[in-house]
C-alpha atoms as one frame of an Amber mdcrd trajectory, in Angstrom:
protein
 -46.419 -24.080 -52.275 -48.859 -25.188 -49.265 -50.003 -22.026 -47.139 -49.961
 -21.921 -43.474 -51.231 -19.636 -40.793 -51.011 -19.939 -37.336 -52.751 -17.829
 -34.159 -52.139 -17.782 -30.397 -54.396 -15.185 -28.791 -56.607 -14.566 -25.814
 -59.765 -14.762 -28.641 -61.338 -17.017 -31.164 -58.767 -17.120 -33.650 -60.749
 -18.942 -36.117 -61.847 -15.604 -38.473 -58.494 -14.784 -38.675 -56.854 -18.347
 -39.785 -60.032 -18.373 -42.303 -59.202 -14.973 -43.538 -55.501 -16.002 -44.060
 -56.424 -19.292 -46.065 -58.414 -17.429 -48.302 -55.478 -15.068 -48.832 -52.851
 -17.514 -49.450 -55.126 -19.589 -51.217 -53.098 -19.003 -54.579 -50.848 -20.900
 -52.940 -52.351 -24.439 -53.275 -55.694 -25.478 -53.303 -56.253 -29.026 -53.038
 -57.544 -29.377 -49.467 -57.552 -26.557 -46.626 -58.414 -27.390 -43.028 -58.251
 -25.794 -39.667 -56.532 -27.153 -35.914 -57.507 -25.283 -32.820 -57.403 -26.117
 -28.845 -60.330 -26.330 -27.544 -60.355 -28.553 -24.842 -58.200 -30.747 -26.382
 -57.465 -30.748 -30.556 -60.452 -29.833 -32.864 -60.151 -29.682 -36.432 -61.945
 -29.435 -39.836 -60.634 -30.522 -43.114 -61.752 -30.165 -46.444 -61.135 -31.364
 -50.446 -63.129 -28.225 -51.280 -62.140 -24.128 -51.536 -61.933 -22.096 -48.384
 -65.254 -20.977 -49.060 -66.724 -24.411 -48.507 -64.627 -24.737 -45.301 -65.847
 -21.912 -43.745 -69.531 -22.928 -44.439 -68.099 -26.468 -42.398 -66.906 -24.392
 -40.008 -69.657 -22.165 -39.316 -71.981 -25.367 -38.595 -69.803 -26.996 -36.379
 -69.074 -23.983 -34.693 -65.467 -24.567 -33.895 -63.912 -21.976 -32.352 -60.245
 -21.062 -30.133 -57.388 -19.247 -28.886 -54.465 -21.514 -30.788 -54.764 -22.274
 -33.573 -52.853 -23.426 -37.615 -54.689 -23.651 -40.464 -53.668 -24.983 -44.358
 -53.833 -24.737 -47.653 -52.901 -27.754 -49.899 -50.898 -28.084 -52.745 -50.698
 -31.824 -52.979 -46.702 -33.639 -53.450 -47.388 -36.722 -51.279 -50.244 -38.309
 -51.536 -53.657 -37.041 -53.533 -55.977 -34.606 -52.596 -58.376 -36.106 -49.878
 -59.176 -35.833 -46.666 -56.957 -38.201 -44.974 -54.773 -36.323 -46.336 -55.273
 -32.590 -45.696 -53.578 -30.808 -43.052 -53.774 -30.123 -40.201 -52.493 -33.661
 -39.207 -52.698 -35.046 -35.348 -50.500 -37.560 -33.610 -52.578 -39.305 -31.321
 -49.651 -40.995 -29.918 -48.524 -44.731 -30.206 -50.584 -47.677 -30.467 -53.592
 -45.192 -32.207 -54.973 -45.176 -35.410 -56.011 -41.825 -36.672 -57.991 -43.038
 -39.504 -60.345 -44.675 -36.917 -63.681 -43.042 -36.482 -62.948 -42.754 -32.936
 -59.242 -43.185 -32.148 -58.705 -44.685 -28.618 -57.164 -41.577 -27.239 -57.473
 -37.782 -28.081 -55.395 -35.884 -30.549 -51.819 -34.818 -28.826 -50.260 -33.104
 -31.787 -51.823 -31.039 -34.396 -49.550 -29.699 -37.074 -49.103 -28.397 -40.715
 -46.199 -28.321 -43.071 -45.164 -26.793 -46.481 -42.311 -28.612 -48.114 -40.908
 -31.875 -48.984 -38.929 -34.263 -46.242 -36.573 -36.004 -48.522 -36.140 -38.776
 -45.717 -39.891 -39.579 -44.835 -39.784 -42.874 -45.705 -37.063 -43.843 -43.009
 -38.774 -41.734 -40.385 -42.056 -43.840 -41.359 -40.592 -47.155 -40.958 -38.798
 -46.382 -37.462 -41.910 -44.562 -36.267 -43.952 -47.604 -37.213 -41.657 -49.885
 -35.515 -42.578 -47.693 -32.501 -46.188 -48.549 -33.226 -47.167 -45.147 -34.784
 -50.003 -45.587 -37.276 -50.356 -43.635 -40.335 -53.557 -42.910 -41.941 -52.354
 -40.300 -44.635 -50.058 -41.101 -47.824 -47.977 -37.227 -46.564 -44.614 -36.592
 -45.594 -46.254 -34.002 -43.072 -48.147 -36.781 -40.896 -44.143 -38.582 -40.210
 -43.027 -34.760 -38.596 -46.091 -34.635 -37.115 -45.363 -38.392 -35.358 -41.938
 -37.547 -34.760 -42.506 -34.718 -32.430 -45.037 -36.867 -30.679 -42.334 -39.550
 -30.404 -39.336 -36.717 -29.299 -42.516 -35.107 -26.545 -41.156 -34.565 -23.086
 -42.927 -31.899 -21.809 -41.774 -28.894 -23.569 -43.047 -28.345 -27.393 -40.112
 -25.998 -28.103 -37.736 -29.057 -27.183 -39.515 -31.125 -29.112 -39.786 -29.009
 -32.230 -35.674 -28.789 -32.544 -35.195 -32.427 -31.459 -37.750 -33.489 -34.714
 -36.162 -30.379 -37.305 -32.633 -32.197 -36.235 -33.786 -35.393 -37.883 -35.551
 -33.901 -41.163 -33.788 -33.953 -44.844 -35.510 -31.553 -46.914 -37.969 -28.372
 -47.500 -40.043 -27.155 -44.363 -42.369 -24.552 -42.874 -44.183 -26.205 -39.651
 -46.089 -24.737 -37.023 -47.685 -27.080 -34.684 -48.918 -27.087 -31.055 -49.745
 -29.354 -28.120 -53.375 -30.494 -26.255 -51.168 -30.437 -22.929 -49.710 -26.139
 -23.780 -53.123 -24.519 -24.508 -51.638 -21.350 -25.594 -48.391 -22.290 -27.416
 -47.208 -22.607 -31.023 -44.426 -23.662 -32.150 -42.691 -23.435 -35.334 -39.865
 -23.614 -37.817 -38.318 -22.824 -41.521 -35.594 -24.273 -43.927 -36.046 -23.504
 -47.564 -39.936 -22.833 -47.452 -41.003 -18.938 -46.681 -41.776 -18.515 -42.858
 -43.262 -14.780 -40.758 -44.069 -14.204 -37.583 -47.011 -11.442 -36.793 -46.879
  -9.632 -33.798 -50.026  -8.433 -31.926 -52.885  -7.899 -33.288 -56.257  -4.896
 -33.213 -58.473  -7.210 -31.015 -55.366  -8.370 -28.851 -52.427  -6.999 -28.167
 -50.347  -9.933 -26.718 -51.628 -12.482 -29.943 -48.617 -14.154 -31.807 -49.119
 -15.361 -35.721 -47.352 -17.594 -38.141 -47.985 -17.476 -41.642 -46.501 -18.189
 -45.371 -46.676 -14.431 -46.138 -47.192 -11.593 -44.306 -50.612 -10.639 -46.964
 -51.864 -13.675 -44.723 -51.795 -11.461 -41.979 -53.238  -7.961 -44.105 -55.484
  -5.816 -41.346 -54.706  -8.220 -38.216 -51.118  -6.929 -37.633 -48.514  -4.904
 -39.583 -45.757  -5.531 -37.192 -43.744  -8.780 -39.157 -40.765 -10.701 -38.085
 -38.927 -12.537 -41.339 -37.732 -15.226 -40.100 -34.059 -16.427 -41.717 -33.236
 -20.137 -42.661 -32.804 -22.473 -40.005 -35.073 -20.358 -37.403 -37.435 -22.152
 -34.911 -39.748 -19.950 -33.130 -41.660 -20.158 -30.234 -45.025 -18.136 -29.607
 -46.795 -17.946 -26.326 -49.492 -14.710 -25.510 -47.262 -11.838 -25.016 -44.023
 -12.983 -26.192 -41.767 -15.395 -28.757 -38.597 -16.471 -28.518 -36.098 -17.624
 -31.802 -33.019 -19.700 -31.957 -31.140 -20.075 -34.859 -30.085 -23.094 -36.882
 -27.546 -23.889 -34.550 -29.885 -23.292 -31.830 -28.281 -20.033 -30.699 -31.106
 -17.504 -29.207 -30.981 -14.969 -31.976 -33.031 -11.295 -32.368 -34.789 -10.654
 -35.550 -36.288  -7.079 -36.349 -39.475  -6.125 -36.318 -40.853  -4.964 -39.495
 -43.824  -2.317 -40.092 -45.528  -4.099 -43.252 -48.231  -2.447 -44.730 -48.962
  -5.499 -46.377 -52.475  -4.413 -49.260 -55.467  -6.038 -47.984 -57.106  -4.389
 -50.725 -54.681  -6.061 -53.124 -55.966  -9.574 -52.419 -59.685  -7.740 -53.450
 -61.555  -8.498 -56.637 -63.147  -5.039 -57.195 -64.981  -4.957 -60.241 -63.179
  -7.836 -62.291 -63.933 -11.376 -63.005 -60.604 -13.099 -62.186 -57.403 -12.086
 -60.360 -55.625 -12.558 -63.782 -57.816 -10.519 -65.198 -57.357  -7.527 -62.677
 -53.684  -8.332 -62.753 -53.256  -7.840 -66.453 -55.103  -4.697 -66.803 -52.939
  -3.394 -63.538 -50.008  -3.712 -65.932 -49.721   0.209 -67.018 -49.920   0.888
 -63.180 -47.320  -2.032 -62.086 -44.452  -0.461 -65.207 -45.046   2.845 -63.488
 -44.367   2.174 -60.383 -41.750  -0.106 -60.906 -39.758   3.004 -62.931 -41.038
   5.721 -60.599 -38.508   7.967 -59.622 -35.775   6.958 -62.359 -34.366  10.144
 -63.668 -31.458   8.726 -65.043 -29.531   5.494 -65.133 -27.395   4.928 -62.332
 -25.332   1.852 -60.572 -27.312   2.775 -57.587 -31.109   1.395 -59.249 -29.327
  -2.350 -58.697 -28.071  -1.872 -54.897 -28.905  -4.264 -52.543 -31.316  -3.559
 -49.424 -29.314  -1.522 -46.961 -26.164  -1.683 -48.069 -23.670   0.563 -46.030
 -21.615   2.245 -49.296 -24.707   3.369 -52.021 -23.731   3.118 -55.618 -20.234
   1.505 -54.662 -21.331  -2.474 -54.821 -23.445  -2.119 -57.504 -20.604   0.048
 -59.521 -18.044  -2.148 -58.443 -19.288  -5.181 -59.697 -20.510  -3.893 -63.154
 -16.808  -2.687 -63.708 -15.592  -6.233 -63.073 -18.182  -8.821 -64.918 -17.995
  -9.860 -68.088 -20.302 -12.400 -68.385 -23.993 -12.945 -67.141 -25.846 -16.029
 -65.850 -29.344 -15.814 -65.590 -31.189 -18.196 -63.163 -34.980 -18.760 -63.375
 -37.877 -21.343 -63.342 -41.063 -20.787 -65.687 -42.111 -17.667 -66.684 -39.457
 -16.078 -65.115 -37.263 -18.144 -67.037 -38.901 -16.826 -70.139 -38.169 -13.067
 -69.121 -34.434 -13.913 -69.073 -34.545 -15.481 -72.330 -35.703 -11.940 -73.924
 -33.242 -10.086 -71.748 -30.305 -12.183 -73.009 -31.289 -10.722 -76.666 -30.873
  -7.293 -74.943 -27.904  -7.606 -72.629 -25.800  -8.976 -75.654 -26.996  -6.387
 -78.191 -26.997  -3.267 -76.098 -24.469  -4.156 -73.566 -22.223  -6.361 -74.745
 -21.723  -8.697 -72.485 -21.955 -12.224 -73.205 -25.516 -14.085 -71.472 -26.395
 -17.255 -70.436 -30.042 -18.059 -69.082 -30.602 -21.646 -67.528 -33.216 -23.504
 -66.041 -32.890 -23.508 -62.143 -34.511 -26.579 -61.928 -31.954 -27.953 -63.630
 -28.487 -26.288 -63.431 -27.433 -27.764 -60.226 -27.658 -30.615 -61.375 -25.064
 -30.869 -64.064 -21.550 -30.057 -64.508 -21.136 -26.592 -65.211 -17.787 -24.317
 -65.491 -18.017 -21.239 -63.316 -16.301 -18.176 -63.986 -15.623 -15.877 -60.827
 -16.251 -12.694 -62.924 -19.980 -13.545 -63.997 -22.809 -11.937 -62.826 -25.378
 -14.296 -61.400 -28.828 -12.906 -62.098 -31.971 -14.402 -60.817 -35.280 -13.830
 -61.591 -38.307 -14.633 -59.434 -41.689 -12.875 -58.131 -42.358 -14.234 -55.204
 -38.389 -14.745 -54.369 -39.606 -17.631 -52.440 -38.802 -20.109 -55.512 -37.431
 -23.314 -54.492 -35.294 -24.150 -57.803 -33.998 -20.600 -58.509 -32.823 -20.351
 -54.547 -30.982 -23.892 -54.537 -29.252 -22.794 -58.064 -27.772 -19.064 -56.786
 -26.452 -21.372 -53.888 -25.286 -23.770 -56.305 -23.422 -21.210 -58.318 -22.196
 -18.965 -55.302 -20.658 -22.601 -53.620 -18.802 -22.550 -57.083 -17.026 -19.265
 -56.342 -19.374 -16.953 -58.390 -20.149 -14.055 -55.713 -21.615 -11.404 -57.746
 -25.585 -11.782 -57.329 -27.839  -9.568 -57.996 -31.868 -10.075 -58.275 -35.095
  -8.639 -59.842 -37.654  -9.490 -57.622 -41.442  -8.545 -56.733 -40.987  -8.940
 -52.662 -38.254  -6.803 -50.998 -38.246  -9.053 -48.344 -38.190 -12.116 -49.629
 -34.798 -14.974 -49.304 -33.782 -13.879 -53.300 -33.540 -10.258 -51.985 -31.992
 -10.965 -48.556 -29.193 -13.570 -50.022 -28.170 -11.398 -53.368 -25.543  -8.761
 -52.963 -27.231  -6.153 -55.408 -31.278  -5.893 -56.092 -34.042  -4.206 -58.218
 -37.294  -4.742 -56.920 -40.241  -4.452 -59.378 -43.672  -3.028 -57.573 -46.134
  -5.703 -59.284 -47.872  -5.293 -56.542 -49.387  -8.895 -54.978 -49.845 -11.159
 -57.489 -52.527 -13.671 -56.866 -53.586 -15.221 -60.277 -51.351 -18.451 -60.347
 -50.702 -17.721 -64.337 -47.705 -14.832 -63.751 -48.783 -11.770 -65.621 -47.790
  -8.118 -64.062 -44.679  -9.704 -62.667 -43.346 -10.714 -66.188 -43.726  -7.421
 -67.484 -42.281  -5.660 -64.315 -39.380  -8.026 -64.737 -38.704  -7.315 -68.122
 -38.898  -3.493 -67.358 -36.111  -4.360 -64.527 -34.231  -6.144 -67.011 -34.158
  -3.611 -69.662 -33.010  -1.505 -66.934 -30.035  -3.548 -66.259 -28.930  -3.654
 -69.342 -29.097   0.101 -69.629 -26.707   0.354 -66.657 -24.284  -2.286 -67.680
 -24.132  -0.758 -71.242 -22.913   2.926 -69.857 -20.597   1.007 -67.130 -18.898
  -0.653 -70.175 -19.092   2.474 -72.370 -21.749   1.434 -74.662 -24.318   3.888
 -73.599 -24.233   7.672 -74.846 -26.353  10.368 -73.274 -28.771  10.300 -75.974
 -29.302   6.587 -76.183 -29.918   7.364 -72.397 -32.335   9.851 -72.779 -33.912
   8.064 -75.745 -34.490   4.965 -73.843 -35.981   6.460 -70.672 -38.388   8.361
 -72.846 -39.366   5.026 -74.264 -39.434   3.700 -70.940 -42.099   6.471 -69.683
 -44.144   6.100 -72.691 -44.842   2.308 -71.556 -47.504   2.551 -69.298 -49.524
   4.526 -72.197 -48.563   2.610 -74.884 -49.786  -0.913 -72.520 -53.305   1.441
 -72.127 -53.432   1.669 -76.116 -52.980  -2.183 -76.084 -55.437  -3.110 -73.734
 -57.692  -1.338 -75.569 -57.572  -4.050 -78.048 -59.543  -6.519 -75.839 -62.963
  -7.112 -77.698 -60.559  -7.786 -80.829 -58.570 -10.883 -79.001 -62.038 -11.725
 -77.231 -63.300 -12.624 -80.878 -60.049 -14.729 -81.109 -60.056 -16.547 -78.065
 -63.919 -17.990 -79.403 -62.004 -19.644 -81.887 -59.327 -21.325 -80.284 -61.667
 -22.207 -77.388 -62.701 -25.505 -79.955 -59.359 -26.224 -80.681 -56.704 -28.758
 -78.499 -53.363 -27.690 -79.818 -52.227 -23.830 -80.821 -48.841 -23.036 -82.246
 -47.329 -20.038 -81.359 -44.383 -18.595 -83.857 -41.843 -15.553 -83.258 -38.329
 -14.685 -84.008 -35.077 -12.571 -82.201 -36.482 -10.872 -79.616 -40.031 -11.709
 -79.933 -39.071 -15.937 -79.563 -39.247 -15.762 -76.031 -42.907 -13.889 -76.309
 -44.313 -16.566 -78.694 -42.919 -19.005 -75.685 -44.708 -16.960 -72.768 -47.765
 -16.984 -74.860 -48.162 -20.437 -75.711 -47.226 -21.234 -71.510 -50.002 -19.024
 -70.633 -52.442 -20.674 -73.136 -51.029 -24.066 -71.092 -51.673 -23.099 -68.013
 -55.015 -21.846 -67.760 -57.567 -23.128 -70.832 -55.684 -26.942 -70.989 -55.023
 -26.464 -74.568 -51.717 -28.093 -75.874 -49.495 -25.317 -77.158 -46.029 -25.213
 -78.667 -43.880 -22.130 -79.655 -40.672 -22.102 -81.716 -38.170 -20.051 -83.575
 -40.492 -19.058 -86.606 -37.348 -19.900 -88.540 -37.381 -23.799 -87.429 -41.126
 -24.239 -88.944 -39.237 -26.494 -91.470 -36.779 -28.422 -89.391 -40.331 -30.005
 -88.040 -43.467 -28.309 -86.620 -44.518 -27.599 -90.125 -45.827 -30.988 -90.590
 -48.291 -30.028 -87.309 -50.104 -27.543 -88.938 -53.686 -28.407 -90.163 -56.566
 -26.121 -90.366 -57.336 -27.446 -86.821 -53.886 -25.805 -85.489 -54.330 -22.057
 -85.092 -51.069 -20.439 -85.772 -49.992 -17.564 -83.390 -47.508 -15.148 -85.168
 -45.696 -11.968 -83.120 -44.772  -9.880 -86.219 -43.169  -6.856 -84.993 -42.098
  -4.642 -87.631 -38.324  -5.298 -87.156 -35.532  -6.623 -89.470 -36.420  -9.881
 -89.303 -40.116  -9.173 -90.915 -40.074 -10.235 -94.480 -38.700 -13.532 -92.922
 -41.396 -14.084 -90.498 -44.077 -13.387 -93.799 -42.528 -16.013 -95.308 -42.799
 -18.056 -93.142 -46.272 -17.192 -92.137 -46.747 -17.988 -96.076 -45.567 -21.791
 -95.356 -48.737 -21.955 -93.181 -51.430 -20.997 -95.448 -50.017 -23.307 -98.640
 -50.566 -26.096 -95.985 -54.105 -24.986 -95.349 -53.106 -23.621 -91.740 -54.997
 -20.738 -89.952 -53.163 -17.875 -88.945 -53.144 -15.389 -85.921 -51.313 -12.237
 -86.318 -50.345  -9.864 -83.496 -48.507  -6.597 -86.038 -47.391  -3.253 -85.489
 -49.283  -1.027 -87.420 -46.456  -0.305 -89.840 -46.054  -3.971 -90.798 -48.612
  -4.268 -94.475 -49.960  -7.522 -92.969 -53.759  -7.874 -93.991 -56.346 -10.146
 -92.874 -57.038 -12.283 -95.854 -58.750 -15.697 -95.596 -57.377 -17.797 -93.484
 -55.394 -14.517 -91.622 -56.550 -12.900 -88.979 -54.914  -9.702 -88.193 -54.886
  -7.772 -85.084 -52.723  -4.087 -85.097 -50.822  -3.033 -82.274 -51.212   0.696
 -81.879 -47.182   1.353 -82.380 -44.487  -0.151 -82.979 -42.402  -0.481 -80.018
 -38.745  -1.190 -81.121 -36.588  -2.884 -78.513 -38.889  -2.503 -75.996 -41.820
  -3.939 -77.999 -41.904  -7.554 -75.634 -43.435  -5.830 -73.288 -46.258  -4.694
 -75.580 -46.644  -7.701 -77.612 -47.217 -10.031 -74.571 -50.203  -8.658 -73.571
 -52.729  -9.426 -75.772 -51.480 -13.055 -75.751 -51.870 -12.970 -72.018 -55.537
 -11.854 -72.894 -55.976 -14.449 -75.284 -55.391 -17.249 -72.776 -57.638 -15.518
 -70.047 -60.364 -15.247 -72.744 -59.967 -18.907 -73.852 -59.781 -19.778 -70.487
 -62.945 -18.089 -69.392 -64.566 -19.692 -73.133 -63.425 -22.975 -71.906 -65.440
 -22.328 -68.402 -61.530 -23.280 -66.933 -61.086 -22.115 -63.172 -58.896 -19.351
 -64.673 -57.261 -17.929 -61.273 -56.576 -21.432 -59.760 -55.703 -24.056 -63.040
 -55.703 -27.444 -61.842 -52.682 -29.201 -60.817 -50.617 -25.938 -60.301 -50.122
 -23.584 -57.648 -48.497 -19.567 -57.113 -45.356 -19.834 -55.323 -43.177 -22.792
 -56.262 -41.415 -23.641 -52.878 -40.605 -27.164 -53.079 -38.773 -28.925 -55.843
């Protein structure tokens, strides 16, 4: 979740490790701090924004050639100084939390992940007469490779990696190798940047290669297990196994623009009106459905792996973790209904972790954006260790682990997705989704040429039809001034539209603070009926489906018992605002491909409350973007 970026260059580094915080900043933002060499270890560290570190920065005029710099999402530990990265080892015998430790810094490093074994590490290190003056796992590796130092960093690094349980990303360097970094990944996201516009022999690190945006394009992914060593000039990898390896050098244009504002208030809010533009691209170029949309990245035989394993499932396990999750839980309505086949959708989090019975002829579908996800990666291991082989992934980053470790892929083009509250990347995915149904419905025989052509038509429409919707902003503006005095929200739907009423009430979670539920509209009896006051807004999705005159009645259960009612209805649908109703109309009803409509203006709702609420919309407190640890 932490972001890291890392510099070795013949000039000041310092812009460019600033410039990469404040693009991974999504990532976590409970401290940030910068480490560089200059004549010995100099840092800064900070409880405040990026922003606020670069003003600290700027006055104390640090400057270097090496350099790491981090971004905090706090796990061990709470958000203070002491406990920001970059952390130094100042040897044995020292106490860092002095005001003036007896000797200089000799390590300086930063970490994103959890060590599972810290506490061990932290009693032997002690014993060695290490002192710790943080509450982080990060300040034991940090020790560590002070403790396994003999002269050679590199050394050092996979002697300490050897000894770590858990998640890591680390780069770190040295006050005695002035132009040296060092660095390794297992199970947290890891590039290397080659070169650079100002200097052609600088190295970089980073959590993502947007880190990195207009300072180099050339990108090495590094693969679980690498350790990497970066001098000017040159880098060297080994392997897990410690086996010199060659990685390839990418060309990734990754969007500087992309992490820009422009002309909106929040990242969520630019993210949810790029939704039109994100469907598009993420359908551009389908002229028909094929086995070859779902093939994985370079695979040698086009169309064969994809069509081979859709002849032989017959079952479907979808994987995912939070909103994600939620995506799968609408396409399950789809995959069974149009294809067939029979769906399960579990919590990554949590399948591992029970007794499950696999079935070698399921697909294993996961869902993530940043296909970085901690949970969702440790559960398709999980289920391929159990003999299930066929994998396939939607996912927003082609070159992400999801991608790289599933057989078969669709990647969506969301675009970068900044705002920590997922928004283009649920749609995308449920636009990939509806796609793979399509194809598994005409490999089982389900799909005739003019369902085909009906559904791509449908499918084209969508970036028109989300225009139409967006339109209805001032409308849901009005709402949100209402439920930014309330501190609970229901949100109701049924079939299909469940999983929406669930999205929506997340969203209105994660960014305005407001305790939401959502269930089954049909379960308002079996319980959360005896919730509803005039002080709990009601949140209905009323599509005009089959199940309609059973969501009005129970919509009707809500008013006898004095409840307030929010209504999100195709235009078809008869429902009127009446006291104690309020009624907004979708432009069109959307059949089976009406999620995608419906969620928006309950993703606008939340932003709106949010912004009411005078919540820090973009970065809600206590979360972060990219869930890497677990």
């Amino acid at each position: 979740m932490c972001g890291i970026v890392g510099a070795v260059s013949s000039v000041n580094v310092v812009p460019v490790l600033v410039q990469g915080l404040q693009r991974l900043e999504y990532r976590g933002y409970d401290s940030c701090g910068v480490a560089v060499h200059a004549q010995g270890l100099q840092r800064s560290r900070s409880t405040a924004r990026v922003a606020e570190l670069l003003t600290q920065i700027e006055q104390s005029q640090l400057s270097g050639g090496t350099g790491i710099a981090h971004t905090r999402w706090a796990t061990h530990g709470a958000p203070a100084v002491h406990n920001a990265h970059p952390h130094f080892s100042h040897g044995p015998g020292v106490d860092a939390g002095s005001p003036n430790p007896e000797r200089p810094g000799r390590i300086a490093l930063v970490h994103n992940g959890i060590i599972e074994n810290h506490d061990e590490l932290r009693e032997s290190l002690q014993a060695k007469g290490y002192h710790f003056s943080s509450q982080t796992d990060t300040e034991v590796i940090a020790h560590l490779l002070d403790s396994l130092y003999d002269g050679d960093l590199f050394e050092a690094l996979q002697a300490t990696v050897a000894k770590l349980q858990g998640a890591y990303a680390i780069a770190a360097f040295h006050k005695d190798e002035p132009h040296r970094i060092v660095g390794a990944r297992l199970g947290s996201p890891l590039v290397l940047g080659v070169g650079s516009t100002q200097d052609a022999q600088a190295q970089f690190l980073a959590s993502d290669a947007m880190a990195l945006a207009g300072v180099t394009d050339q990108i090495v992914y590094l693969e679980e297990g690498d350790r990497v060593d970066l001098q000017l000039g040159k880098f060297w990898i080994v392997d897990a196994e410690g086996r010199p390896v060659s990685r390839d050098v990418k060309t990734v244009h990754a969007h500087s623009g992309a992490a820009e504002l422009g002309p909106y208030r929040h990242y969520m809010q630019k993210e949810i009106f790029e939704q039109p533009r994100a469907i598009a691209d993420t359908l551009d170029g389908i002229a028909g459905i094929v086995p070859e949309l779902f093939d994985g990245i370079s695979q040698p035989d086009p169309g064969q792996n994809a069509y081979a394993t859709f002849k032989v499932i017959d079952r479907i396990l979808i994987l995912a973790c939070g909103t994600s999750y939620y995506s799968g839980c609408a396409a399950k309505y789809w995959l069974e209904m149009i294809a067939g086949i029979p769906t399960q959708v579990e919590v990554a989090s949590e399948y591992r972790y029970r007794t499950s019975v696999p079935h070698p002829n399921t697909l294993v579908v996961t869902l993530s954006q940043s296909g970085e996800t901690a949970d969702t990666l440790a559960a398709l291991r999980h289920a391929q260790l159990m003999g299930m082989h066929h994998t396939l992934t939607i996912c927003n980053v082609a070159t992400s682990a999801m991608v790289r470790e599933c057989k078969l892929a669709y990647i969506t083009r969301a675009g970068v997705e900044i705002g920590v509250a997922s928004t283009k990347a649920f749609t995308t995915q449920l636009a990939g989704l509806f796609l793979l149904t399509l194809a598994l419905a005409q490999a089982n025989g389900r799909l005739t040429a003019e369902a085909e052509a009906a559904h791509l038509k449908a499918m084209r429409h969508l970036p028109a039809a989300l225009q139409d919707v967006l339109a209805l902003e001032p409308q849901i503006i009005a709402w949100a001034q209402d439920f930014a005095r309330m501190d609970n929200a229901l949100f109701l739907g049924r079939g299909l539209h469940y999983p929406i009423a669930l999205e929506g009430a997340l969203k209105l979670k994660e960014i305005s603070y407001i305790h939401a539920e959502a269930y089954p509209a049909g379960e308002l009896k079996h319980g959360p009926l005896a919730l509803v006051t005039e002080a709990m807004p009601v949140v209905t999705v009323a599509p005009n489906d089959q199940l309609l005159e059973k969501l009005k009645s129970n919509m009707q259960e809500v008013r006898a018992r004095g409840g307030v009612l929010y209504v999100l209805a195709d235009g078809d649908s008869k429902i009127k605002s009446s006291t104690g109703v309020h009624v907004i109309r979708m432009p069109e009803h959307y059949g089976l491909l009406s999620p995608l409509l419906h969620v928006v203006p309950l993703q606008l709702l939340a932003y709106h409350t949010a912004c009411a609420r005078g919540t820090d919309v973009d970065k809600p407190r206590n979360l972060a973007k990219s869930v890497t640890v677990e």
